[in-house]
py3Dmol code that shows the C-alpha trace and the ligand (Angstrom):
import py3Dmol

protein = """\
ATOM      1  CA  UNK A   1      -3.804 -15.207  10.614  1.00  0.00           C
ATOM      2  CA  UNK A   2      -1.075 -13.420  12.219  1.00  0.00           C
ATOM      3  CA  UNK A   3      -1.162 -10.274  14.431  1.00  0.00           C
ATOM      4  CA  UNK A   4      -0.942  -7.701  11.531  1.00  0.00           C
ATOM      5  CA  UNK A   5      -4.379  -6.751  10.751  1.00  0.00           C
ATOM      6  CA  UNK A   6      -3.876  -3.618   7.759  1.00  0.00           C
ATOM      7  CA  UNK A   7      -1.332  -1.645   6.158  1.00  0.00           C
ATOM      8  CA  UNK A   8      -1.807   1.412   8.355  1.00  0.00           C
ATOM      9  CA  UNK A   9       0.290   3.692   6.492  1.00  0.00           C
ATOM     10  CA  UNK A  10       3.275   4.168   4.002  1.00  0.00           C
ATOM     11  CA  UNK A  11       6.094   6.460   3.949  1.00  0.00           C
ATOM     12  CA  UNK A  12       7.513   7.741   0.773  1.00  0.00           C
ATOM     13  CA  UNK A  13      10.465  10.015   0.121  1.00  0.00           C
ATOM     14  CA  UNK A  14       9.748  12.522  -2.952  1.00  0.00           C
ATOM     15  CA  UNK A  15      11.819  14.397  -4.872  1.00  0.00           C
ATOM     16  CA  UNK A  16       8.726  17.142  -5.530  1.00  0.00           C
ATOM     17  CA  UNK A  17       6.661  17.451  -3.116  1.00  0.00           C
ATOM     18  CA  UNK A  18       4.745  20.185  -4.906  1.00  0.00           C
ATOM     19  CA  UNK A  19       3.579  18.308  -7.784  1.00  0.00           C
ATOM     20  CA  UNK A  20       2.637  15.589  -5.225  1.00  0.00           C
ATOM     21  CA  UNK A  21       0.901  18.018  -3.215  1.00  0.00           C
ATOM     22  CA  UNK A  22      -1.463  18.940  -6.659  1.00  0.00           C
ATOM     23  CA  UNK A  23      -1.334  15.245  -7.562  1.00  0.00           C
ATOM     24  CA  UNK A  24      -2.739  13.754  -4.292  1.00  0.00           C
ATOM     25  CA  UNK A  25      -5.239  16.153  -3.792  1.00  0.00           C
ATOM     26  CA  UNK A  26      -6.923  17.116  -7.870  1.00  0.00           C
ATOM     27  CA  UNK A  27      -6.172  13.835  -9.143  1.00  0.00           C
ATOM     28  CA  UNK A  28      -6.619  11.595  -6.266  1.00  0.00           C
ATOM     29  CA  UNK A  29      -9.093  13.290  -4.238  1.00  0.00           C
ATOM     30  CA  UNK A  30      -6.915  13.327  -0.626  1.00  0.00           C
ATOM     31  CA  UNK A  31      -6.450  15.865   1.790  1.00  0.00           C
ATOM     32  CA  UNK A  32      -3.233  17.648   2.023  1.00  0.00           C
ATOM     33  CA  UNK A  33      -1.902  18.810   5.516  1.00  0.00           C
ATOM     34  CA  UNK A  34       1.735  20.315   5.719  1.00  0.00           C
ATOM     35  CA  UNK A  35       3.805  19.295   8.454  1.00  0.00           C
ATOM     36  CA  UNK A  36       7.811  18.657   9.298  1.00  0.00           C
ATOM     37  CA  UNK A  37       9.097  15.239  10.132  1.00  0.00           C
ATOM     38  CA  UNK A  38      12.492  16.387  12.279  1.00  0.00           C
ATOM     39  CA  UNK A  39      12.691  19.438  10.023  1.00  0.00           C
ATOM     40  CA  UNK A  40      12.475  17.836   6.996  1.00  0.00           C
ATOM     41  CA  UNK A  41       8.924  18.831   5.169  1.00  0.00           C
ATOM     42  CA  UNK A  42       6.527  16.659   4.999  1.00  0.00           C
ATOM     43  CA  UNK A  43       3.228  16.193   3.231  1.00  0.00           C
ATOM     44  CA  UNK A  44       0.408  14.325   4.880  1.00  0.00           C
ATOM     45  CA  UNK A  45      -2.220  12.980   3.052  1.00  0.00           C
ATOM     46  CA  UNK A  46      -5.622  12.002   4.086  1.00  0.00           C
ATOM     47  CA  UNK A  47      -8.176   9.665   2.995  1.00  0.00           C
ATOM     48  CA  UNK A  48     -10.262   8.500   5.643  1.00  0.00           C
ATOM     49  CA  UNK A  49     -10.823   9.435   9.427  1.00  0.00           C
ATOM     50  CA  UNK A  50      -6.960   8.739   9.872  1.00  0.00           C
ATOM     51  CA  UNK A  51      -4.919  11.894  10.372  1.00  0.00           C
ATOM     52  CA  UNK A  52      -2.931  10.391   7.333  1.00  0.00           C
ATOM     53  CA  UNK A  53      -2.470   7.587   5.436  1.00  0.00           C
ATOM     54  CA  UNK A  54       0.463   8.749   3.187  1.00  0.00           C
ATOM     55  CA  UNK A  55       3.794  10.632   4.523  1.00  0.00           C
ATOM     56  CA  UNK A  56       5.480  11.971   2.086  1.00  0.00           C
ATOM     57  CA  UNK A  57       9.064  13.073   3.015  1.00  0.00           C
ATOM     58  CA  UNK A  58      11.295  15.726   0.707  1.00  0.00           C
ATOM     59  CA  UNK A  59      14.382  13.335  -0.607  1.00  0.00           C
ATOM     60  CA  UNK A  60      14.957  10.766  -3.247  1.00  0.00           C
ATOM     61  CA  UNK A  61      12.069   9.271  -4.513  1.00  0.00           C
ATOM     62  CA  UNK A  62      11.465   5.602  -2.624  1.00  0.00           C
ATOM     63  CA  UNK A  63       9.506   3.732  -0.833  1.00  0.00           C
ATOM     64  CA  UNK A  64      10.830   4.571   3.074  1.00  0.00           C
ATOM     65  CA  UNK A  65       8.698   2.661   5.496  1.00  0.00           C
ATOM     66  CA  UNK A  66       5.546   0.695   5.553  1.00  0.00           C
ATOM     67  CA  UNK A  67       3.328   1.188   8.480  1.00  0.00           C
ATOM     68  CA  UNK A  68       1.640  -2.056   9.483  1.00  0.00           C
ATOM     69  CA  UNK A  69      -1.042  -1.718  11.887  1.00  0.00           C
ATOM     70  CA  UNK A  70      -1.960  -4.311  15.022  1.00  0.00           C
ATOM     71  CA  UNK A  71      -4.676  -4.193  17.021  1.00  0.00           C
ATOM     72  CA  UNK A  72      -3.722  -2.972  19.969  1.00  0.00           C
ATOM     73  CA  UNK A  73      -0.893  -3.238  23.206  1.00  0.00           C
ATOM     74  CA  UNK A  74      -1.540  -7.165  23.193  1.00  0.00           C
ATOM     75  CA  UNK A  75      -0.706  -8.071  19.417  1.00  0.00           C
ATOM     76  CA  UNK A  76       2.567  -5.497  19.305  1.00  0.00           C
ATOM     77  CA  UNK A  77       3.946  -7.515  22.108  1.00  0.00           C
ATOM     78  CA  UNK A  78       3.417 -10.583  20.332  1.00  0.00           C
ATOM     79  CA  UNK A  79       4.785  -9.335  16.887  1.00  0.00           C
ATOM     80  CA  UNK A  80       7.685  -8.691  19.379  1.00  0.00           C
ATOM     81  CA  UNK A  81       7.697 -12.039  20.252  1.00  0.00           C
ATOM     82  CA  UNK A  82       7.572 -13.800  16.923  1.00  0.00           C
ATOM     83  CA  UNK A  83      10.276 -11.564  15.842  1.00  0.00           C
ATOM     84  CA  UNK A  84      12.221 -12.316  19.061  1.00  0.00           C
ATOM     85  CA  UNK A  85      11.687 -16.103  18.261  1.00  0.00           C
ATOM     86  CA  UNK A  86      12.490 -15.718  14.491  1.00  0.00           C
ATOM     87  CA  UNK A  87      15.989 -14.002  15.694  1.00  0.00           C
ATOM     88  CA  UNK A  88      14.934 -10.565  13.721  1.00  0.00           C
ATOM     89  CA  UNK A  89      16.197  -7.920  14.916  1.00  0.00           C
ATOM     90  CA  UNK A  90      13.460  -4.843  16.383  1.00  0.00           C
ATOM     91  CA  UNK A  91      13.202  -1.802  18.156  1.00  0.00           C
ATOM     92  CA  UNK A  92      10.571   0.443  20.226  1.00  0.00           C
ATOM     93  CA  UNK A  93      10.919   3.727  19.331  1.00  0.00           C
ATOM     94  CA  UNK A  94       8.801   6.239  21.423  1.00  0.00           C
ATOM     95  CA  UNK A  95      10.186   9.464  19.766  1.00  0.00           C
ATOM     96  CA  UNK A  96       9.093   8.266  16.354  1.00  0.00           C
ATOM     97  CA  UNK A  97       6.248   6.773  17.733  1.00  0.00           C
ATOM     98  CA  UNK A  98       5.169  10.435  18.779  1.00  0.00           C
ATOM     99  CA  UNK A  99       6.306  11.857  15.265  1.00  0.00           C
ATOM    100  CA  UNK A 100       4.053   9.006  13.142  1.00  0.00           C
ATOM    101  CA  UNK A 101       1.148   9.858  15.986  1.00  0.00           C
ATOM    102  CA  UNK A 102       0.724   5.999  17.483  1.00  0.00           C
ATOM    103  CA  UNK A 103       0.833   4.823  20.765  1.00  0.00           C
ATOM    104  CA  UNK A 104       3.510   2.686  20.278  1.00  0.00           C
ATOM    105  CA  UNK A 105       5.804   1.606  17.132  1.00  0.00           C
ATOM    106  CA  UNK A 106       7.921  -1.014  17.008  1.00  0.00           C
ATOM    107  CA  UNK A 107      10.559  -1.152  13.576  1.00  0.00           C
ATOM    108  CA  UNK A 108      12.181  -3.547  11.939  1.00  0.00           C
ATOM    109  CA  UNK A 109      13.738  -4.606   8.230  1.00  0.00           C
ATOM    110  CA  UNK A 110      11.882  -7.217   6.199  1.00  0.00           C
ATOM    111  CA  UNK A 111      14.722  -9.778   4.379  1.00  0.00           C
ATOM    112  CA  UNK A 112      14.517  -7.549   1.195  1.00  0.00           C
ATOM    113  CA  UNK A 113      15.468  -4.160   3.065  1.00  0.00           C
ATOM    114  CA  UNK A 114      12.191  -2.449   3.403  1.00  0.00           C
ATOM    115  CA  UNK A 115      11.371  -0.514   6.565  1.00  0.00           C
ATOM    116  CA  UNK A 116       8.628  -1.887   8.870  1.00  0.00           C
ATOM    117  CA  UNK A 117       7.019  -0.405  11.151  1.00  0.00           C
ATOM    118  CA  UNK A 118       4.633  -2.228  13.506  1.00  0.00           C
ATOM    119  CA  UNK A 119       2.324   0.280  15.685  1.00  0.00           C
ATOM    120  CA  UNK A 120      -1.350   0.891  17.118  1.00  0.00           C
ATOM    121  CA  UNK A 121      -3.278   3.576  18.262  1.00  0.00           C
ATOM    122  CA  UNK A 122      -3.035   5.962  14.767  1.00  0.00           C
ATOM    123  CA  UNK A 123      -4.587   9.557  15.430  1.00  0.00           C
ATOM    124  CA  UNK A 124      -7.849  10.515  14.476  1.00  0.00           C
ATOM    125  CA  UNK A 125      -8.709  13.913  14.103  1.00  0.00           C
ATOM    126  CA  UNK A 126     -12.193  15.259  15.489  1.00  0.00           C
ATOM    127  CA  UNK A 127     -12.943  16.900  12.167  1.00  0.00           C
ATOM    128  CA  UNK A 128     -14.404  14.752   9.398  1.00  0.00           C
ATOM    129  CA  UNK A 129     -11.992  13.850   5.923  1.00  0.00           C
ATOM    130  CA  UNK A 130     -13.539  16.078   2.697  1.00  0.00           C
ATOM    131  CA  UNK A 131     -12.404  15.007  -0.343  1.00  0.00           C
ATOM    132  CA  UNK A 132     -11.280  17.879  -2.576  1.00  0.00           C
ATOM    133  CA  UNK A 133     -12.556  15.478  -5.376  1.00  0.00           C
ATOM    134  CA  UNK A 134     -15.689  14.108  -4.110  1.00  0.00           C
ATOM    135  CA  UNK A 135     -14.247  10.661  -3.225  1.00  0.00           C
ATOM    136  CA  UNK A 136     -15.028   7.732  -1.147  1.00  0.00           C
ATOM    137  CA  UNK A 137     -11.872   5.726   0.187  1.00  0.00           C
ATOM    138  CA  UNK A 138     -12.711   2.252   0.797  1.00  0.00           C
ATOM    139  CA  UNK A 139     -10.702   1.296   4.052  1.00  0.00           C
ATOM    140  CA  UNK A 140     -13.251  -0.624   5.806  1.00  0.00           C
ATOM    141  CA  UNK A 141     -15.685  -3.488   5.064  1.00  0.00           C
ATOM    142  CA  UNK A 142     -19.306  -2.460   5.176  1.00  0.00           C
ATOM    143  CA  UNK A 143     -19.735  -3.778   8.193  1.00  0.00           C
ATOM    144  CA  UNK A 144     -16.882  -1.557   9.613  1.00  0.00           C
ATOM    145  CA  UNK A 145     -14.050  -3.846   9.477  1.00  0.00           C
ATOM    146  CA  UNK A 146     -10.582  -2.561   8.916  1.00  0.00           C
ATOM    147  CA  UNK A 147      -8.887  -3.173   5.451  1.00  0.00           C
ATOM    148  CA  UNK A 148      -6.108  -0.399   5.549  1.00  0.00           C
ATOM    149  CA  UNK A 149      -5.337   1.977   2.948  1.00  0.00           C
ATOM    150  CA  UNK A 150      -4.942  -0.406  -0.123  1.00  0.00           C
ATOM    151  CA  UNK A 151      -1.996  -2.110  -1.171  1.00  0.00           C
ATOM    152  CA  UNK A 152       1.451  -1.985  -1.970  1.00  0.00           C
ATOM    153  CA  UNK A 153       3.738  -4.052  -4.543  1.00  0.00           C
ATOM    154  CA  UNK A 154       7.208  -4.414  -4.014  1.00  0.00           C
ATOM    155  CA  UNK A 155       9.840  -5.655  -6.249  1.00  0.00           C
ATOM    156  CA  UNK A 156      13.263  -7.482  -5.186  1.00  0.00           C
ATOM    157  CA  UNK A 157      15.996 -10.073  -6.036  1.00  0.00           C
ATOM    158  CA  UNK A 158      14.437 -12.911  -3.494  1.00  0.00           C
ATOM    159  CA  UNK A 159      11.320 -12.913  -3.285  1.00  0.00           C
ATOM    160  CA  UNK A 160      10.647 -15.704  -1.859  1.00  0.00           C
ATOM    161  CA  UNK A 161      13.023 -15.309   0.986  1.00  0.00           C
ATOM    162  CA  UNK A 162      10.830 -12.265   1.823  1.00  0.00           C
ATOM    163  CA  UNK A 163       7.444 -13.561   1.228  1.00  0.00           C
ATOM    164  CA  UNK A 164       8.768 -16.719   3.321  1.00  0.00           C
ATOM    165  CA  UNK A 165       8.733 -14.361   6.445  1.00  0.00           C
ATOM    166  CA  UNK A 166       5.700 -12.569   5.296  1.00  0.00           C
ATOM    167  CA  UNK A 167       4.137 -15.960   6.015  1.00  0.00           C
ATOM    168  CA  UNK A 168       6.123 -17.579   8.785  1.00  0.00           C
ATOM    169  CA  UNK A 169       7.186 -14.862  10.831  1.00  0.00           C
ATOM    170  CA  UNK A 170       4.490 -12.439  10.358  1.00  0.00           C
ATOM    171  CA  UNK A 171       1.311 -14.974   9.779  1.00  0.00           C
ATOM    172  CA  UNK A 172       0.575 -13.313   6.628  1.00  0.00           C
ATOM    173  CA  UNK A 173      -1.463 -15.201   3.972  1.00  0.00           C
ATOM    174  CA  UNK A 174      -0.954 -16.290   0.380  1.00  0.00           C
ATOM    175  CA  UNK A 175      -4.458 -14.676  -1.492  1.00  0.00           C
ATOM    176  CA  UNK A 176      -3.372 -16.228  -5.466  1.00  0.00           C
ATOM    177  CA  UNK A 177      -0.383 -16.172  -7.284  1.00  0.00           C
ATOM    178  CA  UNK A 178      -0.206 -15.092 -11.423  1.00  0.00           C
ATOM    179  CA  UNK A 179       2.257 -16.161 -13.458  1.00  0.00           C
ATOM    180  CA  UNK A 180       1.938 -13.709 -16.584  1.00  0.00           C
ATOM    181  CA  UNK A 181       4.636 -15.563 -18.466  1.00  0.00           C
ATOM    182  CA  UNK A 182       6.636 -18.785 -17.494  1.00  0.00           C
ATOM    183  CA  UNK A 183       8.883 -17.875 -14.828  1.00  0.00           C
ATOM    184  CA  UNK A 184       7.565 -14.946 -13.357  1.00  0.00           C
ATOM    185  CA  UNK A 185       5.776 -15.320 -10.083  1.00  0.00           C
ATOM    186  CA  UNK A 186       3.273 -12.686  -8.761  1.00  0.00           C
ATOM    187  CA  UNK A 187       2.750 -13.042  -5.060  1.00  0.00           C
ATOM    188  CA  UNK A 188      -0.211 -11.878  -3.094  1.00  0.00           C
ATOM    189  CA  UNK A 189      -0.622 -11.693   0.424  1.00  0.00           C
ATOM    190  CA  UNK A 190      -3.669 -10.924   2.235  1.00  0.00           C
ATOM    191  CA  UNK A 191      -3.921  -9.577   6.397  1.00  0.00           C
ATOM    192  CA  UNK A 192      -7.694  -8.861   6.213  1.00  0.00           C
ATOM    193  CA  UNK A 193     -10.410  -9.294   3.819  1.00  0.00           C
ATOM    194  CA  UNK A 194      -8.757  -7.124   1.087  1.00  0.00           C
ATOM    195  CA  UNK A 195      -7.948  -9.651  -1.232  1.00  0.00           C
ATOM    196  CA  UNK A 196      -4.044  -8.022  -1.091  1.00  0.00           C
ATOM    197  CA  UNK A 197      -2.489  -5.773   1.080  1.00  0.00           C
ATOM    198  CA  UNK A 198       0.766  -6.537   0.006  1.00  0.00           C
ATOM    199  CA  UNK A 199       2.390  -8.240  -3.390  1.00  0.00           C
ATOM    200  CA  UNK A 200       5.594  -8.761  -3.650  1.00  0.00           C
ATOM    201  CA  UNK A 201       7.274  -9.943  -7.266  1.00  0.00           C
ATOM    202  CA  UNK A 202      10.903 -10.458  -8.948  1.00  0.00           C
ATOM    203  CA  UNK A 203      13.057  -7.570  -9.972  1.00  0.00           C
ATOM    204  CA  UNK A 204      13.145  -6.986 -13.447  1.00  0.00           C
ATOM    205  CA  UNK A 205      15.183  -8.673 -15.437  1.00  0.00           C
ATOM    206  CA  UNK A 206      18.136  -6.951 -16.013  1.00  0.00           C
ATOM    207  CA  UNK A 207      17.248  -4.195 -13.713  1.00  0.00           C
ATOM    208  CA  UNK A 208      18.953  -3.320 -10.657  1.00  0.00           C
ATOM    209  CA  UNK A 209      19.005  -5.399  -7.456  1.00  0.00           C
ATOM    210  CA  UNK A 210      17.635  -2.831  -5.142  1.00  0.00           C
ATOM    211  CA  UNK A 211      14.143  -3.594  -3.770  1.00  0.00           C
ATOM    212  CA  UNK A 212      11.771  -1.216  -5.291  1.00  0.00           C
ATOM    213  CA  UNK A 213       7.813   0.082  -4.640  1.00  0.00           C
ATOM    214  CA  UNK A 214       6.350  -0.519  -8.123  1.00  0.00           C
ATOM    215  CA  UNK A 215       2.939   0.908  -6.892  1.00  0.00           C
ATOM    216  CA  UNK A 216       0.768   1.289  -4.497  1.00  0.00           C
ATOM    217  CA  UNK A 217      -3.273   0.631  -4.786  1.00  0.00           C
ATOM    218  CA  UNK A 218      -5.778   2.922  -3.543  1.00  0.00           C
ATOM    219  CA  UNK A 219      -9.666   2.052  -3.419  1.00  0.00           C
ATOM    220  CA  UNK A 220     -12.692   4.205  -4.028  1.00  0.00           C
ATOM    221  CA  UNK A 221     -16.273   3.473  -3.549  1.00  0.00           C
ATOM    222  CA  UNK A 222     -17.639   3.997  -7.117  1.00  0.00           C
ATOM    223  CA  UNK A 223     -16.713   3.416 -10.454  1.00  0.00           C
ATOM    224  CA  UNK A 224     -17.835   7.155 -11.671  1.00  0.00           C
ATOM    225  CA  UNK A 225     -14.986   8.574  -9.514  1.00  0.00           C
ATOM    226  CA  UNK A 226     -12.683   6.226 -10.855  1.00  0.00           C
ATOM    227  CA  UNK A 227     -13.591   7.896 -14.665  1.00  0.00           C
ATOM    228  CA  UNK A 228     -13.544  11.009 -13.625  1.00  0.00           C
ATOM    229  CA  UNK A 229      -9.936  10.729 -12.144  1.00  0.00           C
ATOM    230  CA  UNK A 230      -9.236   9.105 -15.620  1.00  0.00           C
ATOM    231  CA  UNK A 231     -10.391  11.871 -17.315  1.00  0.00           C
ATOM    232  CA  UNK A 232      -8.228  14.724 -15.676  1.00  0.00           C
ATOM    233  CA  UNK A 233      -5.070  12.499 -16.124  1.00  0.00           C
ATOM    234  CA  UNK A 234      -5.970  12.169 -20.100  1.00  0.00           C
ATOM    235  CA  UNK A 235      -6.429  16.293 -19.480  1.00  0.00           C
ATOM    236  CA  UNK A 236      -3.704  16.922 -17.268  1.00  0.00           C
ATOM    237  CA  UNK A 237      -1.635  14.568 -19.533  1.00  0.00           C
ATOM    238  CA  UNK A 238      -0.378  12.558 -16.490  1.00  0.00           C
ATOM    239  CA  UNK A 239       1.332   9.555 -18.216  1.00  0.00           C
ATOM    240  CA  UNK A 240      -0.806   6.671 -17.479  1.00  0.00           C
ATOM    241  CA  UNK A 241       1.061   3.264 -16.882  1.00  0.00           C
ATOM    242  CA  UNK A 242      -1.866   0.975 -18.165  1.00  0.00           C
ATOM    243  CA  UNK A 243      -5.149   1.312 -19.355  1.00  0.00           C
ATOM    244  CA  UNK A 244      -8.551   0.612 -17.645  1.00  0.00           C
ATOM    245  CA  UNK A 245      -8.943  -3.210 -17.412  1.00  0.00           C
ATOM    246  CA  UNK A 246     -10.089  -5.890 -14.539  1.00  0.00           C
ATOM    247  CA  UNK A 247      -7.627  -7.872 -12.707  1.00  0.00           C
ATOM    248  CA  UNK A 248      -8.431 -11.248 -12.723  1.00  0.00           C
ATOM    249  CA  UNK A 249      -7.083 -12.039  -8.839  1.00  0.00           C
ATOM    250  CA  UNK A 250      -8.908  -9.384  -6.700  1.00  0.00           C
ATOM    251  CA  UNK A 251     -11.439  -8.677  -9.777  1.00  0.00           C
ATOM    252  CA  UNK A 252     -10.533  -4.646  -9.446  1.00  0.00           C
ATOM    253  CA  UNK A 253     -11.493  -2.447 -12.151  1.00  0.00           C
ATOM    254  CA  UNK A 254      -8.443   0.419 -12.323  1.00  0.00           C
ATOM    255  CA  UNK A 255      -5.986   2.023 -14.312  1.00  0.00           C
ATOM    256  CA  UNK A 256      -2.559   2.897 -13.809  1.00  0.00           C
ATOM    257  CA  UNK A 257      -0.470   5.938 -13.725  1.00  0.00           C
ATOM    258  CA  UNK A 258       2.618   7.550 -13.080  1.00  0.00           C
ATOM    259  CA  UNK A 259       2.885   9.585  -9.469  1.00  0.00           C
ATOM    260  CA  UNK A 260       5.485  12.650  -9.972  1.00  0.00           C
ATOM    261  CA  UNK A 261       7.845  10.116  -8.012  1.00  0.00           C
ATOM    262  CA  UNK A 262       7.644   7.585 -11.206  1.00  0.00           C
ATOM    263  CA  UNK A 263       6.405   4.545  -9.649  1.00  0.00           C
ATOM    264  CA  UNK A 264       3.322   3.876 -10.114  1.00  0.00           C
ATOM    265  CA  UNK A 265      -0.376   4.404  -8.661  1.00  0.00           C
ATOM    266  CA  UNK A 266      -3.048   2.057  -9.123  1.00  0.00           C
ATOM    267  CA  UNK A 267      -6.619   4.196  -8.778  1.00  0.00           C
ATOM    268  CA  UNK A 268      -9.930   1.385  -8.704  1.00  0.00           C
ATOM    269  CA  UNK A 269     -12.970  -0.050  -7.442  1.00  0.00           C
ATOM    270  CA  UNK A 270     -14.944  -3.163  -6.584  1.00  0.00           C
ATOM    271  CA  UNK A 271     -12.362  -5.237  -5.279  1.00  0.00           C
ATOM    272  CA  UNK A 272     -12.610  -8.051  -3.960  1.00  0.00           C
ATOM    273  CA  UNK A 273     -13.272  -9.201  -0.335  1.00  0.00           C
ATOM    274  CA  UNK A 274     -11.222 -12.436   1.018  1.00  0.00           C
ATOM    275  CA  UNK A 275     -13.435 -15.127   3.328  1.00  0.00           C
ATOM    276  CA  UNK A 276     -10.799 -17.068   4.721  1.00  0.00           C
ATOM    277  CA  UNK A 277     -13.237 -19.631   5.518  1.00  0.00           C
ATOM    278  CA  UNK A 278     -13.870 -20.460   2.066  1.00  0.00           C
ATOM    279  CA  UNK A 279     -11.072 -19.371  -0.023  1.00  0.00           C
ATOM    280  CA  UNK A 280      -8.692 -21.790  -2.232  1.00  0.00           C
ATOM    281  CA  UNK A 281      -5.173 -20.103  -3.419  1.00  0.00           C
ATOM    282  CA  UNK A 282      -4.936 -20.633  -7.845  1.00  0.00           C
ATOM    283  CA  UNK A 283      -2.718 -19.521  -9.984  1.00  0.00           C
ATOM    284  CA  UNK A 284      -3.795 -17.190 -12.971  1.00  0.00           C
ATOM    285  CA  UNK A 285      -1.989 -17.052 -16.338  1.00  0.00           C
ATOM    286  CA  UNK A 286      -3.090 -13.314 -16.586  1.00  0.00           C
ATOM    287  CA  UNK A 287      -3.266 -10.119 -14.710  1.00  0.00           C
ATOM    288  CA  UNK A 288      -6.514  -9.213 -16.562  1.00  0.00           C
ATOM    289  CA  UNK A 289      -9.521 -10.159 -17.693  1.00  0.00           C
ATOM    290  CA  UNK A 290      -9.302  -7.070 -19.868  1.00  0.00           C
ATOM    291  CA  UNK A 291      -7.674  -3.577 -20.213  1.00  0.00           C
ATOM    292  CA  UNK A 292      -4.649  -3.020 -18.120  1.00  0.00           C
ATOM    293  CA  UNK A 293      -2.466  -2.631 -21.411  1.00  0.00           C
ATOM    294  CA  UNK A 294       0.514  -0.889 -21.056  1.00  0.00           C
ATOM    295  CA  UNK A 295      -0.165   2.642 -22.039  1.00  0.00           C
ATOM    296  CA  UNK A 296       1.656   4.537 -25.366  1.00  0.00           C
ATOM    297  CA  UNK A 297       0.268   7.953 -24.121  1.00  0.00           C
TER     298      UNK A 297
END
"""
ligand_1 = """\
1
LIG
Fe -2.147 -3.438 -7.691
"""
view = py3Dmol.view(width=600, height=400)
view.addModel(protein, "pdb")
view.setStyle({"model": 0}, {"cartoon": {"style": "trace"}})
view.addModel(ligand_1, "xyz")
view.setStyle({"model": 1}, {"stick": {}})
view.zoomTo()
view.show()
């Protein structure tokens, strides 16, 4: 395993950050803190005893940066070395280091053009995270270890140029692959024992080139907060992007909706923890074991 051990945080430009604002907090169950990122207004959203796990930035809607999270001092300087050795290019930055509220944050661009941003030492506020909701964010093992927020899923014209220095560079490991229909390769990559913290997975055909966030995946502790959110989107008429269903790679039970941004949010439980001591990489023909079809409402 490589010196990455979570995805600390992602950064997402929005076009409203009002309806996020509503979104994060009634549907999702975070905490909302207003803030400005260099002026620009920014939305912070909380989940666990992190300050934030979510930055969302007024601007286009996209996926901006992905926070990766090390250990500490030691494993930063030796993500700086494998990227030295691997000839990628990096940069400390102790001004934006300060504005994310790390120690230290070093950046640099994966081969598909997303934002990276290596770092430890993420503030953690005195006072304890409330859910507006009621929920439970699963972000640690039971036994306290770290599995970052949830996951992300990014699309792209190469993947496997980027999931080759996923692996290489970054020590990141393959969790399963599914192939839903011949030709189309699923990735999964695991840091920690969340069966994904990252997936990365062709552009569409047809669709543009530019590397995209299809969704990102956040955990909760119980399946009853998982309806309830379901049944305020059927209220709220939120359009949902696929029904409730069970993957069959990290076993999650979730649905799938639209954020106000338009890519997508993945809301479940009960996924699955990796042992790396005993764990074989398949490949499944299917996302699901059930559910997960794509949504008419
Ligand atoms: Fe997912």
């Amino acid at each position: 395993m490589g010196n990455v051990h979570a995805l600390g945080y992602l950064g997402l430009g929005v076009r409203d950050l009002g309806a996020w604002e509503h979104y994060a907090t009634d549907i999702l169950g975070m905490q909302a803190e207003h803030t400005d990122s260099d002026g620009t207004p920014t939305l912070l959203l909380r989940m666990d005893e992190r300050r934030y796990r979510l930055a969302l930035t007024a601007g286009e809607d996209e996926l901006t940066y992905v926070g990766w999270e090390v250990a500490g001092p030691d494993e930063l300087d030796a993500v700086v070395r494998t990227l030295d050795a691997a000839g990628v290019a990096h940069k400390e930055d102790a001004a934006l280091a300060e504005l994310r509220g790390v120690r230290r944050l070093v950046s640099c661009t994966d081969p598909a053009g997303v934002t990276l941003e290596f770092h430890y030492g993420a503030t953690a506020p005195k006072l304890p995270f409330v859910s507006p909701t009621g929920a439970t964010f699963v972000t640690t093992t039971p036994d306290g270890r770290d599995l970052g927020l949830g996951h992300v899923v990014v699309t792209c014209a190469d993947p496997d140029t980027a999931i080759a220095f996923y692996r290489d560079v970054l020590g990141f490991k393959i969790s399963d692959y599914i192939v839903p229909i011949p030709g189309l390769v699923l990735t999964f990559l695991h840091v920690n024992p969340r069966h994904h913290s990252l997936a990365v997975a062709p552009n569409r055909p047809g669709a543009d080139t530019k590397t995209e966030i299809n969704h990102f995946m956040i955990e909760v502790a119980d399946v009853d907060t998982v309806g309830r959110a379901l049944d305020k989107v059927h209220a709220q008429k939120i359009q949902k992007l696929a029904t409730l269903g069970r993957h069959t790679n990290d076993k999650m039970l979730s649905f799938y909706m639209h954020s106000p941004s338009g890519f997508g949010v993945e809301y479940g439980t009960q996924g699955l923890l990796i042992d790396d001591d005993n764990w074989s990489v398949v490949t499944y023909d299917a996302a699901a074991y059930w559910g997960h079809e794509f949504d008419q409402d």
